[in-house]
C-alpha positions in Angstrom: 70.4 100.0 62.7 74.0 99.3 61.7 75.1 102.6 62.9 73.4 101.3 66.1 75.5 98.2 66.3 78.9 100.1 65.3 78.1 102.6 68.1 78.9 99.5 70.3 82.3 99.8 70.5 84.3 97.8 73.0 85.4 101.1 74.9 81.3 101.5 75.1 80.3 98.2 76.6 83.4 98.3 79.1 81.7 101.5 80.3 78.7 100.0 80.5 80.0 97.2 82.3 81.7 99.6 84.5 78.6 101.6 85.2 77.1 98.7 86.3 79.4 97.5 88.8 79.1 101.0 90.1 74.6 100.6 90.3 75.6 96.9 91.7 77.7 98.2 94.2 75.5 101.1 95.1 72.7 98.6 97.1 75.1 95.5 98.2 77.9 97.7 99.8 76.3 97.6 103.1 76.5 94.1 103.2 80.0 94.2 103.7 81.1 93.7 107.0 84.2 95.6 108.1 87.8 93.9 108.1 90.1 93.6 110.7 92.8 96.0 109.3 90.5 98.7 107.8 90.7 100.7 111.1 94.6 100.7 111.5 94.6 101.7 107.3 92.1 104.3 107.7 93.6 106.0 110.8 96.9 106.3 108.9 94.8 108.1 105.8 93.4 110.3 108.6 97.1 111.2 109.6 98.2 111.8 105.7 95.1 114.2 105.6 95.2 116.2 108.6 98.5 117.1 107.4 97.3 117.8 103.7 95.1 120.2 105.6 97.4 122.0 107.8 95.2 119.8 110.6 98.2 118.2 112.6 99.2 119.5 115.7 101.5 117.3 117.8 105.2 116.2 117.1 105.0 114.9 113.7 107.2 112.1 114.4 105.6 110.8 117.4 102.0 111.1 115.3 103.6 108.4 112.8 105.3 106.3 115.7 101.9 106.0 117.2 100.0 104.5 114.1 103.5 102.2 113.9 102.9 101.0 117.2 99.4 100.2 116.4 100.0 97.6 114.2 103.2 96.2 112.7 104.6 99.8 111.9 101.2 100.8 109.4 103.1 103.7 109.4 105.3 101.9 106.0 101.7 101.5 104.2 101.5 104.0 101.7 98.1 106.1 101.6 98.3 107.7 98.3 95.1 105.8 97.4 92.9 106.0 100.5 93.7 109.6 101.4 90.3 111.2 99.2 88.4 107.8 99.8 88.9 109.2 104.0 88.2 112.2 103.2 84.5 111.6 101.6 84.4 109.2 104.4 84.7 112.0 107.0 82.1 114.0 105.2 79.4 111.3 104.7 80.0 108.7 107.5 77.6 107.8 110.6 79.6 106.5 114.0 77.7 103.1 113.8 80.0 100.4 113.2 78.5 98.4 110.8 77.6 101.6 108.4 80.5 103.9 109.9 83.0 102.1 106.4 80.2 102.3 103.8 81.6 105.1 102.4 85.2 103.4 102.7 84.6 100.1 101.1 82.5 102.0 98.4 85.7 103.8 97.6 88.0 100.7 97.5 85.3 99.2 94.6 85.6 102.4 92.7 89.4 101.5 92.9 89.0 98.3 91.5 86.8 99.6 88.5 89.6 101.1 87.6 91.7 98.4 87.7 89.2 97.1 85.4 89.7 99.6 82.7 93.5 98.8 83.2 93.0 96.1 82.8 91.3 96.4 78.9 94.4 98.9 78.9 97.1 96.2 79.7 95.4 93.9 77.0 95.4 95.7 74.4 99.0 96.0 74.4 98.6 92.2 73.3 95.4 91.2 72.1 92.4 93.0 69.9 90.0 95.1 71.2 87.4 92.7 71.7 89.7 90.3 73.5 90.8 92.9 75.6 87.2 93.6 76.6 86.9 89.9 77.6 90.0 90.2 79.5 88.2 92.9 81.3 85.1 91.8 82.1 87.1 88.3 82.9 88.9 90.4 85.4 86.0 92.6 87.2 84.1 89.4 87.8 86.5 86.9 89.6 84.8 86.1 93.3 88.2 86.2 94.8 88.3 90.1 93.5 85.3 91.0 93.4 84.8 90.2 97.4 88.6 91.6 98.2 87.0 95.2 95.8 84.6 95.4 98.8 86.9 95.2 101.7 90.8 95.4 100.8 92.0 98.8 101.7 95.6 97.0 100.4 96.1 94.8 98.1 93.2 95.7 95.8 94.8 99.6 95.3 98.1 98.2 94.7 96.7 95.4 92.1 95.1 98.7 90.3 98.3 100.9 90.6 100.5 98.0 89.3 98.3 97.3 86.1 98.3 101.0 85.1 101.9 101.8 85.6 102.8 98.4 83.4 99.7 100.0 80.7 100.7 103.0 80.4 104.2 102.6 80.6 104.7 100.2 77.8 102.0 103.0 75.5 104.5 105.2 76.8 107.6 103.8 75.5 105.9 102.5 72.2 105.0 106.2 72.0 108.6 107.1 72.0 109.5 104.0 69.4 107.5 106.3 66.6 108.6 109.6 67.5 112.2 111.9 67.7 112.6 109.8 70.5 114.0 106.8 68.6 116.3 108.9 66.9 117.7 110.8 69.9 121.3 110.5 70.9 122.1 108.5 73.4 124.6 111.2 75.2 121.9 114.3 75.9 121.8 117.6 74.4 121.9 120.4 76.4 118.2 121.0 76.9 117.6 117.7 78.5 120.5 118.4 80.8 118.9 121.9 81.6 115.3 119.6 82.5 117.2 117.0 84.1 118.7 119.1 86.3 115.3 121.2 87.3 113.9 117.7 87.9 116.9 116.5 89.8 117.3 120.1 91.7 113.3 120.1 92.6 113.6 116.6 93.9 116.9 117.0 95.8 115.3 120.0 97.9 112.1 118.1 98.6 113.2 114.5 99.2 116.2 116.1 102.0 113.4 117.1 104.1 114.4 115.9 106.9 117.8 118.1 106.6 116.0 121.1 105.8 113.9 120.3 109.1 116.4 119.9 111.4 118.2 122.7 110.3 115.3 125.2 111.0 114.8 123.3 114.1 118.5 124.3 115.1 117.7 127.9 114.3 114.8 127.5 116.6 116.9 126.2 119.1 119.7 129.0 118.8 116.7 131.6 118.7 115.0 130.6 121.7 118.0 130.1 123.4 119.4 133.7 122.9 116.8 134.5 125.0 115.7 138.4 123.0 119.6 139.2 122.7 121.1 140.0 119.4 118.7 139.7 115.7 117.9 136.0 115.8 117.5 136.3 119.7 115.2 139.5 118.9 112.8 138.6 116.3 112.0 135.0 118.0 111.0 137.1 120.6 109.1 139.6 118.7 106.9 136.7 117.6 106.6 134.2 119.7 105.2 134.2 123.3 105.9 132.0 126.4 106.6 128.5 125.8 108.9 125.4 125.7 111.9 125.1 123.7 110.6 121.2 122.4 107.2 123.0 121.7 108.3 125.6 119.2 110.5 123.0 117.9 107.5 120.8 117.2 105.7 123.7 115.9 108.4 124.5 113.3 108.3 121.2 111.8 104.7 121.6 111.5 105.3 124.7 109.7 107.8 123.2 107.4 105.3 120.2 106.3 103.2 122.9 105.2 106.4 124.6 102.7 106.8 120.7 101.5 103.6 120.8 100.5 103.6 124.3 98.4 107.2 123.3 97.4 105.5 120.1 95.9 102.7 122.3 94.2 105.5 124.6 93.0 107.2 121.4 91.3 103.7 120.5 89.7 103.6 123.7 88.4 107.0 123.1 86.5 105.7 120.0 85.5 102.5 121.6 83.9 104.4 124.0 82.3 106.4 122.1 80.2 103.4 120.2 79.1 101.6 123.6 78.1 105.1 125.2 76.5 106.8 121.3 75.1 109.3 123.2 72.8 111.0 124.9 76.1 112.0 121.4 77.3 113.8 120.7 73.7 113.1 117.3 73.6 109.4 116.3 74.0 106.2 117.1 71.6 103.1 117.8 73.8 101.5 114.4 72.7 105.3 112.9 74.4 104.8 114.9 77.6 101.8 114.1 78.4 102.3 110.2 78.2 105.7 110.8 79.9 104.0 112.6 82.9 100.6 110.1 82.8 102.9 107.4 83.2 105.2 108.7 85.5 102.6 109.8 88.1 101.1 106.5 88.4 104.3 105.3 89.4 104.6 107.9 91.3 101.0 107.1 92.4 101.7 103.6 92.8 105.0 103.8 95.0 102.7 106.0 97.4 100.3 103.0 97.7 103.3 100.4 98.3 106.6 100.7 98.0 106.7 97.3 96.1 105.6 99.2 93.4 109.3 100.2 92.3 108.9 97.3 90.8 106.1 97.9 88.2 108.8 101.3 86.6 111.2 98.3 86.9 109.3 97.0 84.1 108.7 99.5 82.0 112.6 100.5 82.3 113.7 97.4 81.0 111.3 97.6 78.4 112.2 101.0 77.1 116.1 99.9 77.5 115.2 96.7 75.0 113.5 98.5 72.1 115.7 101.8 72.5 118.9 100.5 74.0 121.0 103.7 75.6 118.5 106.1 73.6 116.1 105.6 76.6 118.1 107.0 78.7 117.1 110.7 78.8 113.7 109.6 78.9 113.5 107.4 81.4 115.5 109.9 83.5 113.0 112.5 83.0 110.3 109.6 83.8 112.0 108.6 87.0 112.5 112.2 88.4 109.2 112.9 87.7 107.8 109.9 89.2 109.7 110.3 92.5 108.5 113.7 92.5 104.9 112.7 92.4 105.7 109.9 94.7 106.7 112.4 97.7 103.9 115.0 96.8 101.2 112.3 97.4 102.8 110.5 100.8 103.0 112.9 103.7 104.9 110.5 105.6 107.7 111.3 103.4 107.9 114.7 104.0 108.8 113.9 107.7 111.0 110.9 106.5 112.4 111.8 103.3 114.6 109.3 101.5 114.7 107.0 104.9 111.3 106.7 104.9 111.2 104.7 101.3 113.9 102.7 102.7 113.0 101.8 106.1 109.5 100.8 104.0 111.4 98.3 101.6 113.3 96.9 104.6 109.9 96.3 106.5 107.9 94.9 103.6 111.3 92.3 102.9 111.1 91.3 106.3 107.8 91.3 107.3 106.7 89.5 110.6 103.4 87.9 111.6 102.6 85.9 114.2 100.0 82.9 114.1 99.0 80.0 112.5 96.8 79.2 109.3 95.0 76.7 107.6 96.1 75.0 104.1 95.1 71.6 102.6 93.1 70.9 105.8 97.0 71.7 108.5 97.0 74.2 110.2 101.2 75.7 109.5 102.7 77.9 111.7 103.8 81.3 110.0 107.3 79.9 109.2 106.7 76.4 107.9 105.1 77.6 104.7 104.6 74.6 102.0 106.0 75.0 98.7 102.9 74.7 96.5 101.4 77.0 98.9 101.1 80.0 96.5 100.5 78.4 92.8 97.9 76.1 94.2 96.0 78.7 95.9 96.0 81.0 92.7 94.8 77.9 91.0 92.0 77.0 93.1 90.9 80.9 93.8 90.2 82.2 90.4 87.7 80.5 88.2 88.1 77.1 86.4 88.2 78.8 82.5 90.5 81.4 83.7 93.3 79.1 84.3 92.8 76.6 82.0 92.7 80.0 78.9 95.8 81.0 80.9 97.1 78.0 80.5 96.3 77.4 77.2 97.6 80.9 76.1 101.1 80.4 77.4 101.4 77.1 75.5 100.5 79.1 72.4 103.1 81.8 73.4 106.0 79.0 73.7 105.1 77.7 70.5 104.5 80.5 68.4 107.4 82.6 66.9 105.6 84.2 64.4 105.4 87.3 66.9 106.9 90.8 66.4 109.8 91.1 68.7 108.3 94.0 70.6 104.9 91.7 71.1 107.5 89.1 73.0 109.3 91.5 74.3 106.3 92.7 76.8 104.8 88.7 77.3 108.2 88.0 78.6 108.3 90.6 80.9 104.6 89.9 81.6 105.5 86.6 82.8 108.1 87.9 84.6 105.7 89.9 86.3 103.9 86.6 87.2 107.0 84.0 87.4 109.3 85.9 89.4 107.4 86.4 92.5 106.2 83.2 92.5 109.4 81.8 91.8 110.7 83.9 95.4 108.1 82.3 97.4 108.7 78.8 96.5 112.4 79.0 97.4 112.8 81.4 100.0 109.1 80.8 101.7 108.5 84.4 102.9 105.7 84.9 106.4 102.8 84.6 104.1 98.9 84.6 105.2 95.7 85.7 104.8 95.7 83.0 101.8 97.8 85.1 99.1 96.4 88.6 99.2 99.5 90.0 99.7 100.3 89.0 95.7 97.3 89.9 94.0 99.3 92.4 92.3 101.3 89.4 90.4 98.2 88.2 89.0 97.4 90.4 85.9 99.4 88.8 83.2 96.8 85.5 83.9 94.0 87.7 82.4 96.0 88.5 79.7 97.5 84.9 78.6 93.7 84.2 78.8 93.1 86.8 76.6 95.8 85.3 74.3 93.9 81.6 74.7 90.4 83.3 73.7 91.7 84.8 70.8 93.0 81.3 69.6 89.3 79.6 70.3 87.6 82.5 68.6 89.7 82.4 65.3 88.0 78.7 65.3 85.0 79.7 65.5 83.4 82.5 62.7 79.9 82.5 63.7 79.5 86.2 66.2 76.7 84.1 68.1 78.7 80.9 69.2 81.5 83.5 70.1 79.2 85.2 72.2 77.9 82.3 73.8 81.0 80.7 74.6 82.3 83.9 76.6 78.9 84.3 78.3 79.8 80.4 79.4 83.2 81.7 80.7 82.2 84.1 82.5 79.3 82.6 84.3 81.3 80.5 86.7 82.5 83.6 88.4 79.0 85.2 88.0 77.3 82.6 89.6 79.6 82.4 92.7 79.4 86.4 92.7 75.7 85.7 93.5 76.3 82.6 95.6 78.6 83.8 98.5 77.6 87.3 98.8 79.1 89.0 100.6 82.0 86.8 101.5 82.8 86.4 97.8 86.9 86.9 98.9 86.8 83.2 100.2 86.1 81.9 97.2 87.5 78.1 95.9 86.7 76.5 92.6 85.9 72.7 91.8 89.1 72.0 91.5 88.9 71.6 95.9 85.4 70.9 96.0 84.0 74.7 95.5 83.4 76.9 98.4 81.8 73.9 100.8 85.0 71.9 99.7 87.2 74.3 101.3 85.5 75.0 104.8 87.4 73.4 106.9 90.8 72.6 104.2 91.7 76.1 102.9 91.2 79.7 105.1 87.8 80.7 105.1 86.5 85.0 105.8 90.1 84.9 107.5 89.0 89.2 107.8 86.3 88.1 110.0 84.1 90.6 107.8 81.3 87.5 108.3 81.1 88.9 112.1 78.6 92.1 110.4 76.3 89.2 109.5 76.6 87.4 112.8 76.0 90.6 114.6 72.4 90.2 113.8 71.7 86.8 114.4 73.3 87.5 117.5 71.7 90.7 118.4 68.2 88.3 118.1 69.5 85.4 120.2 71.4 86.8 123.2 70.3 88.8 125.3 72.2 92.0 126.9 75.3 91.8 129.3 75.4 88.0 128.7 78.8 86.1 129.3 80.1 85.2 126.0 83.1 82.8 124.6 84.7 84.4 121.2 86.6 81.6 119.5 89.5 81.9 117.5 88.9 85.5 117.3 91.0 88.0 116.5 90.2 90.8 118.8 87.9 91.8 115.9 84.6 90.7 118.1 85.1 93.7 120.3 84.1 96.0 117.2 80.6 94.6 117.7 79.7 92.8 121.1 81.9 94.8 123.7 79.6 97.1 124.6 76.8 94.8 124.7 78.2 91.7 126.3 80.7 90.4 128.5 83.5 88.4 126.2 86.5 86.2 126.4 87.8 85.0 123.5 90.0 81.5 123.3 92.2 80.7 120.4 93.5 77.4 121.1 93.3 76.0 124.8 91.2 73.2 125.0 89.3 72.1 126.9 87.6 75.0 127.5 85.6 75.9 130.9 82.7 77.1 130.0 81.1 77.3 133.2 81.9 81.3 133.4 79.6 81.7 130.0 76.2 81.6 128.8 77.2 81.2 125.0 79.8 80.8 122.5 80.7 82.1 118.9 82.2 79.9 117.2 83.8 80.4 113.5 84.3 76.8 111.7 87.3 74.8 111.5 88.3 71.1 111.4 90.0 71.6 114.9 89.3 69.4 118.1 87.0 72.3 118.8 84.4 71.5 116.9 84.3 68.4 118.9 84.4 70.3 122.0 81.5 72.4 121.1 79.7 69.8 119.4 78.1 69.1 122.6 76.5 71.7 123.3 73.1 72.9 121.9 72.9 75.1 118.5 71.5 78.2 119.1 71.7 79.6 115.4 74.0 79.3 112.5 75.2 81.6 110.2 75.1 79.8 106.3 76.8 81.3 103.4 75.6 79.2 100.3 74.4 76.3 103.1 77.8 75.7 104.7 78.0 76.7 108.0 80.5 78.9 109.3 79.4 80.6 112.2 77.7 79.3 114.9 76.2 80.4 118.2 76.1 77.5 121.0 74.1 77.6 124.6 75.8 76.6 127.4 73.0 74.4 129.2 74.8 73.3 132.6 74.8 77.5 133.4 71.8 77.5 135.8 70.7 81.0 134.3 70.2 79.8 130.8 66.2 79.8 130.3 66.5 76.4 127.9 
């Protein structure tokens, strides 16, 4: 019996707790309705993919420009993460709308569940094991994530990314606090110059790209232009057949996309080398190399996903530079080139780009612009007259009521205590600089911010964590294993509850402190994806019949995905009054506008309730002399 008990370790129940997200998700993932920038993010997987397997075959340039011009340049969204979960989605998807991202959103949970083993990763960097397993379960059942796991081909990768570069860079550099590392000069020995310069050499070839292209696409251009005279003139001729000058030119670069890629699998090779033979690098053990190259290709990784993501090696650099001053240096060298290396192996959009593409990225991401209006503390603000308190308060009201106040209650303890070994401090403060210093940028420079605060989900890591920090503080109160257990099964069940509750628009979730979820409709944004249009496609597939005229409201284009074929829309996003003599119904999404006035008088057709609020509903226009009433 008691080697029953010890046999449930905390790396045991976390995969038990993982495995059962994973049945969960298995029969609700249909449930989820598709959001509005999934198809834009998916075509520019497609793009990364058909490249991957030699599938491209127009001007690689204009094939990017084109998914740009989609929307907002998606070109600059990394698709490091999404480019297998497409893949499987080509393979097992159906061309129905509602079922045809099944496989997609299935994918973007199995992201998260990662992120929730991170998680326990990042925490035990801090806190015990068992606390780190709260932290973790904490994490994987916040509403606000849990509905984003679902739907979020964005923000949910990067939040994942960003917790395992911070993890396993700070094992990383801990690693190298024990080892030869510590006591390794800080001016390199010759074999880290030799790897330092393979690195540097393998990266300079691949990340100049662009050079290398247009250089073959001059030799092209002299070839076909020598028209059979002299050697150049005579082998293009040999090999090549009628055609355009811009054509073979195109077809060159395609070629060369294709040497990137076995150039990159050449550098891996290098890479796996020196992991299977550590003693002809000079400086590593094998234990050293592999944490060096784990760690390096989530950044690596991460970067591919967003390019905000410098930002998480950012941390783990000043880390390393704290506990081993100028002694870091060779290492995080090494851990750099090999990150950028992985980064342009897994981002085909680099290969046509090279080091532009990274930049242009930054430079879009820093600026970013978006056009509309949303609705905070019952105002609707345009995109440039952000409020202050826009981001803290919404990070307050979105995650559970005993995560924040443990949060809370954990970075009081950390000001107060100073009994802590330096390293210990040394990753909380950088851990609240993870938190702090983005929030700290939005309150004073208010940055184009909507969709609530999606965009910073990444920030929000080191909460869980100081929450781990104010469990560990109430449980060295209490001895008793039963009342311990208890009191986290009281924790969690807020988020459990709501889980259950607003399925599946668990994303728009609001705690008490706002009146819970039918506190916020009409205050705070509310399914601002529109993924709540796959449940109103039934109710009105049953009450409207075929090629009627309908009124979208405050729709985002997204209606077309479902209605267009069947119906005859308009949509309206903010003229009032409205004639509504041209249509037989309306779909209305719920607000505290002058609309809902408007439409008040006019019959309910049906309603679509989430927890009983309403926030959909389908009116009948009763003065059109068609309508059967």
């Amino acid at each position: 019996m008691k080697r029953g008990i010890q046999k449930l370790s905390p790396k045991v129940l976390l995969a038990a707790f993982v495995a059962l997200g994973f049945l969960i998700a298995i029969f609700i993932v249909p449930d989820f309705g598709v959001s509005i920038d999934e198809g834009y993010e998916s075509d520019n997987a497609r793009l990364s993919l058909d490249i991957y397997l030699n599938r491209l075959h127009e001007d690689p340039f204009q094939a990017f420009d084109q998914i740009g011009n989609a929307n907002g340049n998606i070109k600059y969204y990394g698709t490091a993460s999404l480019v297998l979960v497409r893949w499987f989605n080509e393979i097992f998807s159906t061309e129905q709308i509602d079922r045809r991202f099944v496989i997609f959103h299935f994918g973007y949970f199995a992201i998260f569940q990662l992120g929730v083993i991170g998680m326990y990763f990042l925490a035990r960097s801090f806190l015990k094991d068992w606390e780190s397993l709260f932290v973790a379960v904490l994490f994987g059942t916040q509403p606000l994530l849990w509905g984003h796991a679902f739907i979020n081909p964005k923000d949910i990768p990067l939040l994942t990314m960003f917790i395992w570069v911070v993890a396993a860079g700070f094992r990383m550099v801990d690693h190298w606090q024990v080892s030869r590392m510590a006591d390794f000069p800080a001016k390199p020995r010759r074999p880290v110059n030799v790897l330092v310069g393979v690195l540097a050499g393998l990266n300079l070839l691949l990340w100049l790209s662009p050079v290398t292209t247009r250089l073959v696409q001059g030799l092209v251009r002299a070839a076909y232009q020598a028209e059979g005279e002299g050697l150049l003139g005579g082998i293009f001729s040999a090999l090549t057949t009628s055609g355009s000058l811009a054509g073979y030119q195109v077809l060159g670069h395609i070629y060369m996309l294709q040497v990137y890629k076995w150039l990159g699998l050449l550098a891996l090779l290098v890479v796996i080398f020196l992991i299977l033979k550590p003693e002809r690098s000079g400086v590593f053990s094998r234990a050293e190399w592999v944490s060096l190259v784990f760690a390096a290709g989530l950044w690596g990784l991460a970067i591919s996903t967003r390019t905000v993501a410098l930002f998480s090696g950012g941390i783990v650099g000043i880390y390393a530079l704290v506990r081993l001053r100028a002694k870091a240096l060779p290492g995080l060298t090494i851990y750099t080139l090999t990150a950028a290396l992985i980064n342009f192996i897994s981002w085909p959009y680099l290969w046509v780009y090279g080091v532009r593409g990274v930049l242009e990225s930054l430079l879009f991401f820093s600026d970013h612009v978006w056009k509309g209006e949303f609705l905070f503390e019952g105002q609707f603000f345009s995109e440039n007259a952000l409020p202050r308190h826009y981001l803290p308060k919404l990070i307050a009201i979105q995650f559970t009521e005993p995560l924040v106040l443990l949060a809370l209650i954990g970075l009081i303890l950390f000001l107060l205590d100073r009994n802590r070994e330096t390293a210990w401090r040394t990753r909380m403060i950088l851990l609240l600089l993870w938190l702090v210093l983005p929030i700290t940028y939005v309150v004073i420079a208010r940055p184009v911010m909507y969709n609530n605060f999606r965009q910073f989900l990444f920030i929000t890591p080191p909460l869980f964590v100081l929450a781990g920090v104010g469990l560990g503080h109430l449980f060295g109160k209490v001895r008793s294993g039963v009342i311990r257990a208890v009191l986290a099964a009281l924790i969690l069940l807020p988020g459990i509850v709501a889980i259950i509750q607003l399925h599946p628009l668990q994303y728009s979730y609001y705690n008490q402190l706002v009146g819970g979820f039918s506190g916020a409709v009409g205050s705070y944004q509310i399914d601002y994806w529109d993924t709540g249009w796959a449940e109103l496609n039934h109710l009105v597939s049953v009450h409207i019949p075929p090629d009627s005229r309908v009124l979208i409201w405050r729709d985002t284009n997204f209606a077309n995905r479902y209605f267009e074929e069947r119906y005859q829309l308009e949509r309206q996003h903010s003229k009032l009054p409205i004639d509504m003599s041209p249509h037989d119904y309306a779909l209305v999404k719920f607000d505290r506008s002058q609309a809902m006035e408007f439409f008040a008088h006019y019959p309910v057709l049906a309603e679509l309730e989430i927890n009983g609020v309403v926030l959909y509903t389908i009116y009948q226009n009763p003065r059109n002399p068609d309508d059967d009433l």
